[in-house]
C-alpha positions in Angstrom: -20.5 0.0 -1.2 -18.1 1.4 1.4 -15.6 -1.4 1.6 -15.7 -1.0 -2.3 -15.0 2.9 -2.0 -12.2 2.3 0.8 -10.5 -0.7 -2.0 -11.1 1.5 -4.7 -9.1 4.8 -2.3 -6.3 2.3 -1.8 -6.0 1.0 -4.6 -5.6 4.5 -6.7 -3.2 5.3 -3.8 -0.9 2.8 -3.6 -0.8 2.9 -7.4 -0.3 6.3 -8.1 2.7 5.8 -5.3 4.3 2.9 -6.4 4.4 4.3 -10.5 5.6 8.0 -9.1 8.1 6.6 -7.1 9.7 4.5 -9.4 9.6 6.4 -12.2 11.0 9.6 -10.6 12.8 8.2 -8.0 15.9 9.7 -8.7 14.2 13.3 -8.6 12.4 12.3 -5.2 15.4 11.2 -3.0 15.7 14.3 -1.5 11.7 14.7 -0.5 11.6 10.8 0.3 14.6 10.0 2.6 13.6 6.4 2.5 14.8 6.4 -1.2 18.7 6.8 -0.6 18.3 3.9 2.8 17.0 1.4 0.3 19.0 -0.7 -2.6 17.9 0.1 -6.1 16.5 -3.1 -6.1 14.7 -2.9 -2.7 12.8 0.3 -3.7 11.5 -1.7 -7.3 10.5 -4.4 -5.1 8.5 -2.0 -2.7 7.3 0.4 -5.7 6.1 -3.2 -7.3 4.5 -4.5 -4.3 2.7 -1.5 -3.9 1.0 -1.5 -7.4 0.4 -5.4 -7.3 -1.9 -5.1 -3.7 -3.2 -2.4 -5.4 -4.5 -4.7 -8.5 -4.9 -7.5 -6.0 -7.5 -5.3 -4.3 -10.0 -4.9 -7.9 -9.4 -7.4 -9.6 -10.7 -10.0 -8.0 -13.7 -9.1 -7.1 -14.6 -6.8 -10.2 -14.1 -9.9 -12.1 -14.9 -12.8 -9.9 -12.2 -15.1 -9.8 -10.6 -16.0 -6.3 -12.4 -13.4 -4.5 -10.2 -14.6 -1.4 -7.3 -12.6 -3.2 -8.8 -9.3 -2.3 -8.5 -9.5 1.5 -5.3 -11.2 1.3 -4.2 -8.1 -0.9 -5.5 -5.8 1.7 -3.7 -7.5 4.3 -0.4 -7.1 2.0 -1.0 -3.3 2.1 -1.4 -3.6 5.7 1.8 -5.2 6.2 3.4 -2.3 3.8 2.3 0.1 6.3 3.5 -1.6 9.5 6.5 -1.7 8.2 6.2 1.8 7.0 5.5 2.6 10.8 8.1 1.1 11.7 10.5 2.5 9.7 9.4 6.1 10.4 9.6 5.3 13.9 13.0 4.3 13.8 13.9 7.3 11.6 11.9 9.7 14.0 10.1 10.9 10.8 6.6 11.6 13.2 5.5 14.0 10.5 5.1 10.9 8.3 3.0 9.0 10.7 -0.8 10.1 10.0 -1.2 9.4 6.6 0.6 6.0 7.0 -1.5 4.8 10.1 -4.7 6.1 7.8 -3.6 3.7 5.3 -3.3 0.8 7.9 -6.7 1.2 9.5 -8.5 1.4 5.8 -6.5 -1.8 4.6 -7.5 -3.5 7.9 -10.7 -2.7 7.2 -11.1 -3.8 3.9 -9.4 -7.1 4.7 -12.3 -7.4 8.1 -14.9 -6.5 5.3 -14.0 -8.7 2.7 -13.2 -11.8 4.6 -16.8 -11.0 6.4 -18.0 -10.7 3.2 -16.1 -14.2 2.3 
């Protein structure tokens, strides 16, 4: 039941995130400076990969084909956040910082749950 709430916290997240940013990125680049370092191209691919971990998160499991997707997808969101961190680090955006290491510990938990769970 918790690792379910935790997928299901993430997965509206990173969804929400990933559709909001691409659609109004243009009106977001001065809130999200991250926007105007990236390509066009490079924010679509992290907008996209957002929303796919996101449905790689549910889907499996609500519908029981290749459950081992669902970890794998958390571990993906994981990765987003490191290199998130990473990226705010270098940028000395501390401010930023909370909320994206809150997201990495509840993706690596999901991924520890679900490969338990495995």
């Amino acid at each position: 039941m918790t690792t379910t709430l935790i997928e299901g916290i993430l997965a509206t997240v990173f969804t929400l995130s990933g559709t909001i940013i691409y659609v109004f990125k243009d009106q977001l680049k001065h809130k999200l400076s991250w926007l105007n370092n990236f390509s066009p191209s490079m924010v679509k691919f992290i907008c996209f990969s957002k929303i796919l971990g996101a449905l790689g998160l549910l889907l499996p499991i609500q519908f029981g084909f290749y459950p081992i997707l669902t970890p794998l997808a958390a571990l993906g969101i994981a990765t987003i956040m490191i290199l998130a961190m990473v990226y705010h680090l270098q940028k000395k955006e501390y401010k930023d910082l909370p909320a994206t290491l809150i997201f990495l510990a509840l993706s690596v938990v999901a991924a520890y749950q679900r490969f338990i769970l495995y």
